[in-house]
Structure formats: C-alpha cells, structure tokens
C-alpha positions as CSV (number, residue, x, y, z in Angstrom):
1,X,-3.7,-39.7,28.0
2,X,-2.3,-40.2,31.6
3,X,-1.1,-43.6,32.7
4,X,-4.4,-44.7,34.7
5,X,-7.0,-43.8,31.9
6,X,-5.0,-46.1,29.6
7,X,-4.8,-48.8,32.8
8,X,-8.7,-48.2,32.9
9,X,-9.6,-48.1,29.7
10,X,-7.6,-51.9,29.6
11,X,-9.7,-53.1,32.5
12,X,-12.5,-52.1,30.8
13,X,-12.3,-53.8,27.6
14,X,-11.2,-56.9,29.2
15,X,-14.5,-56.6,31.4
16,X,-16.1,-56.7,28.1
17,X,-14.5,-59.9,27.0
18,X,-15.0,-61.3,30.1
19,X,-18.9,-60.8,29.7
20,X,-19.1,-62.0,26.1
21,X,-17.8,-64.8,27.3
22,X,-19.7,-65.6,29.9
23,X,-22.8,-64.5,28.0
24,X,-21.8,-67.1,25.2
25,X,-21.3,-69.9,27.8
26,X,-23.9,-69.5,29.9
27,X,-26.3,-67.5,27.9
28,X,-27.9,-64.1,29.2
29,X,-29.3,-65.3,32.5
30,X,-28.6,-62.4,34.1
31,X,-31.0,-60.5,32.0
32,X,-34.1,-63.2,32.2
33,X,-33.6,-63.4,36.0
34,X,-33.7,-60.1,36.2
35,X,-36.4,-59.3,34.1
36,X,-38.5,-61.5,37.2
37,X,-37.0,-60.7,40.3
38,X,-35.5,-56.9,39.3
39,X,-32.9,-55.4,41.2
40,X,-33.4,-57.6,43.9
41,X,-31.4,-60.1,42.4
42,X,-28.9,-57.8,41.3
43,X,-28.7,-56.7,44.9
44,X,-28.2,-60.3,45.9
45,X,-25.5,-61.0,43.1
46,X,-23.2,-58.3,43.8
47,X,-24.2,-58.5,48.1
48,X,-22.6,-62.6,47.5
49,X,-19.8,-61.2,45.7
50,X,-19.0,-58.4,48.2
51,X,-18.9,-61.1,50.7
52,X,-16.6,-63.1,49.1
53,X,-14.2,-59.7,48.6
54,X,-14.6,-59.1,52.3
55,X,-13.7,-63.1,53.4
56,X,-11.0,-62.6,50.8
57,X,-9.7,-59.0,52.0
58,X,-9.4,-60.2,55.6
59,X,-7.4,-63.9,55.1
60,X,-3.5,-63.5,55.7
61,X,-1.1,-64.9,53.3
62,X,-0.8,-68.0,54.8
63,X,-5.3,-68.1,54.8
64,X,-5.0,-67.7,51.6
65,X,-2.8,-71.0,50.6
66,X,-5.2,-73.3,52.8
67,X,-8.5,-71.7,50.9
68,X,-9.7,-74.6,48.5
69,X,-11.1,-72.7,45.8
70,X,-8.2,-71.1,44.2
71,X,-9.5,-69.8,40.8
72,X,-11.0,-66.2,43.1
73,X,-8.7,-63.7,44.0
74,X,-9.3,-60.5,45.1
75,X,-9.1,-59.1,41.5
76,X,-10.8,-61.7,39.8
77,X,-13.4,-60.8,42.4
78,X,-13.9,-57.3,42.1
79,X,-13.6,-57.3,38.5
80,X,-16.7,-59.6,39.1
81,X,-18.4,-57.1,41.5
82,X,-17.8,-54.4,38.5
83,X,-19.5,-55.8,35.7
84,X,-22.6,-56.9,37.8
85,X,-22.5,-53.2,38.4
86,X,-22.7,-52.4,34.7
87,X,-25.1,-55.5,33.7
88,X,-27.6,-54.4,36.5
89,X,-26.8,-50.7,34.8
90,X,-27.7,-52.0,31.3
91,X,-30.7,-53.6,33.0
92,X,-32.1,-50.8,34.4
93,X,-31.5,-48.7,30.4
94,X,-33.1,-51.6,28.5
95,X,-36.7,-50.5,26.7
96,X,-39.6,-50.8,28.3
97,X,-40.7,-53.9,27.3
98,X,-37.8,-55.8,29.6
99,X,-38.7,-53.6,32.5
100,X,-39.0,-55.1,35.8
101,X,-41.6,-53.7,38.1
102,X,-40.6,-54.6,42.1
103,X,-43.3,-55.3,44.5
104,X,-43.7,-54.7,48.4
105,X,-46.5,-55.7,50.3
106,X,-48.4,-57.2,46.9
107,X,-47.9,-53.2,45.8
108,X,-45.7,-52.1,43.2
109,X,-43.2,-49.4,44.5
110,X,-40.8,-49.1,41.4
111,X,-40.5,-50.2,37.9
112,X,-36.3,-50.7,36.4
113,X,-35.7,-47.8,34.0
114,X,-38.5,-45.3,34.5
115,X,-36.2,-42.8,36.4
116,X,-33.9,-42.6,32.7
C-alpha cells in the first residue's frame, strides 16, 4: 500500500473516533434533526462549516494569532466538513423508517434514501 492510502486510511479511522465521541457526548443529534428537517440541515451544517474554512483559508499568519477562538484550525475544520459528509451519507442509507421526506411549496419533492 502506497504512502497516501495508509495516510488516508489513518484520517479515516480517527474520523471515526472523533464521531464516537461526539456521538457519546452529545448523543446522535445529528440523526433526530435530521430525521425532521432532512438534508436541509445537513446542507446548513456543512454550508456553516465551509464558511468557517473559507474565513480561516483567507486570514494571514498574523489574522490568525488575533482570532479568539483558537481550538479551529483549518484541519480541525475540514476534518469536520468530512464527517458531516459521511453522517449526512449514513443518513441518506438508513431504512426506511428514519427517512426524511423534504417539502417545497406544502409538496413533497424528495424522500432521503429512495434513490439507493
């Protein structure tokens, strides 16, 4: 195995400790939200975490040592944008009975998980 599939296999297993963390913390409130307001709040999840990337990307070094919140990096916040990805992914695969049907205009236009 080349040197980047082992890097990415790493980063992927600590993703996963990261989220059984945070599940046991906080609980699975990603999944009950989710099961209300769909991918809409998946959208709006990862959309406030790719503005944070974007502020982040675009401070110079010395931005960066005046910014009072100093637990988010860059990593710390695309490793954040990734497993959103994947919990909105193991949203959208959960059986039927967690599905999430989104409305527009009091009309339902799409239900998580019936394009599997």
């Amino acid at each position: 195995m080349n040197e980047k599939v082992l890097r990415h296999k790493e980063i992927c297993d600590g993703l996963n400790e990261l989220y059984a963390r945070k599940n046991h913390d906080y609980g699975d409130s990603f999944h009950t939200t989710f099961v209300e307001e769909g991918l809409a709040m998946a959208r709006i999840r990862l959309g406030d975490k790719f503005s944070r990337f974007k502020t982040l990307s675009r401070l110079s070094c010395n931005d960066r040592d005046q910014q009072q919140v100093t637990d988010e990096s860059i990593r710390d916040t695309l490793l954040d944008l990734a497993n959103y990805a994947i919990m909105t992914v193991l949203e959208m695969d959960a059986p039927d009975e967690s599905h999430a049907t989104m409305y527009a205009y009091d009309k339902p236009f799409y239900t998580v998980g019936e394009d599997k």
